[in-house]
Residue frames relative to the residue before (quaternion, step in Angstrom):
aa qw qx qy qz dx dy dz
X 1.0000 0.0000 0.0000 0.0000 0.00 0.00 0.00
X 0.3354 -0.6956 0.5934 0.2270 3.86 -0.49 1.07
X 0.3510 -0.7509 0.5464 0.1199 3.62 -1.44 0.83
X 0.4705 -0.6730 0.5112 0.2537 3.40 -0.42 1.06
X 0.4568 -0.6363 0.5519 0.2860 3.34 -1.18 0.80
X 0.2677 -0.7308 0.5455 0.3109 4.00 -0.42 0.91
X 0.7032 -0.4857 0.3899 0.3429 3.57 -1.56 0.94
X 0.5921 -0.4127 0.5712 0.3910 4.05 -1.49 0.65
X 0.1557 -0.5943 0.7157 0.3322 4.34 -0.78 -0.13
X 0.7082 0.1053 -0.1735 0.6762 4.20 0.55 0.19
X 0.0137 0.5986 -0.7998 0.0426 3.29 -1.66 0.53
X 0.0712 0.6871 -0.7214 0.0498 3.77 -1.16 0.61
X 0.0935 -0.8180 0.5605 -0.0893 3.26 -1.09 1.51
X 0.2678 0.8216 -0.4586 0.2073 3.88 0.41 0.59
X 0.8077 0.0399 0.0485 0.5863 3.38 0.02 1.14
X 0.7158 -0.3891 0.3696 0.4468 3.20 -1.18 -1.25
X 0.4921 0.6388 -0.3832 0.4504 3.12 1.38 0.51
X 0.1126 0.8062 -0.5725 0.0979 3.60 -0.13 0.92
X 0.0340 -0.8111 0.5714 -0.1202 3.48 -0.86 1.24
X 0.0167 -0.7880 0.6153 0.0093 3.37 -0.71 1.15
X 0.1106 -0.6735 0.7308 0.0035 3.28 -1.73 0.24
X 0.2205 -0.7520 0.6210 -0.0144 3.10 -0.89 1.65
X 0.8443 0.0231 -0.0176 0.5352 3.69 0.18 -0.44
X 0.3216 -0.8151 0.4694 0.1092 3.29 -0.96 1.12
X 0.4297 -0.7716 0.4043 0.2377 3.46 -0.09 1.03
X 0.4399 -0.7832 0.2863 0.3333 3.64 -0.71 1.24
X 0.3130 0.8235 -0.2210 0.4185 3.13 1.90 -0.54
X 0.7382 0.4387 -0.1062 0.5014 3.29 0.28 -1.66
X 0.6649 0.5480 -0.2490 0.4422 4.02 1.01 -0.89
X 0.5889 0.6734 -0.1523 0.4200 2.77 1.23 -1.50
X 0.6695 0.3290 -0.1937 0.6372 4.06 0.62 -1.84
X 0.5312 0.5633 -0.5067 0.3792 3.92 0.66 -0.65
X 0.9498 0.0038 -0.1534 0.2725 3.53 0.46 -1.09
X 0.2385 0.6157 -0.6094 0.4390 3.20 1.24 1.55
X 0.6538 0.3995 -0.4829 0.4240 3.78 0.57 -1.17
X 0.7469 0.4324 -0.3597 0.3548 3.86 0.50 -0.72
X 0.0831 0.8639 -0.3201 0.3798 3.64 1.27 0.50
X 0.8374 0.3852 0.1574 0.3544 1.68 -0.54 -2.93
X 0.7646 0.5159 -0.1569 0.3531 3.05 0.67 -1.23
X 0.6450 0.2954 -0.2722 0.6501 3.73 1.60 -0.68
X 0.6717 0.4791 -0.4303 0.3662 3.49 0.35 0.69
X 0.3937 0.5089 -0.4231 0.6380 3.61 1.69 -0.37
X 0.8629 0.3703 -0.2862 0.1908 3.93 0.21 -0.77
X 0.4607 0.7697 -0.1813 0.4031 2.52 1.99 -0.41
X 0.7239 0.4762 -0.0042 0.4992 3.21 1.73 -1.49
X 0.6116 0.5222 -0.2830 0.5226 2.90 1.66 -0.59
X 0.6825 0.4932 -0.3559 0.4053 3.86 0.67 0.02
């Protein structure tokens, strides 16, 4: 049985600029949504 190539989880085409990402690191998700948190709670407080 042949194996399908699984899908990029990001792909970024622009020009000649072609960028893939195959596996997001859990790390990387993780500081993604503490900095956004942080960031809608400073704004949150600030109004």
């Amino acid at each position: 049985m042949p194996s399908t190539p699984t899908r990029p989880a990001f792909e970024l085409r622009i020009g000649e600029v072609h960028l893939t990402v195959q596996r997001i690191p859990g790390w990387l998700v993780t500081a993604f949504a503490t900095a956004v948190g942080s960031v809608l709670a400073a704004w949150f407080t600030s109004l």
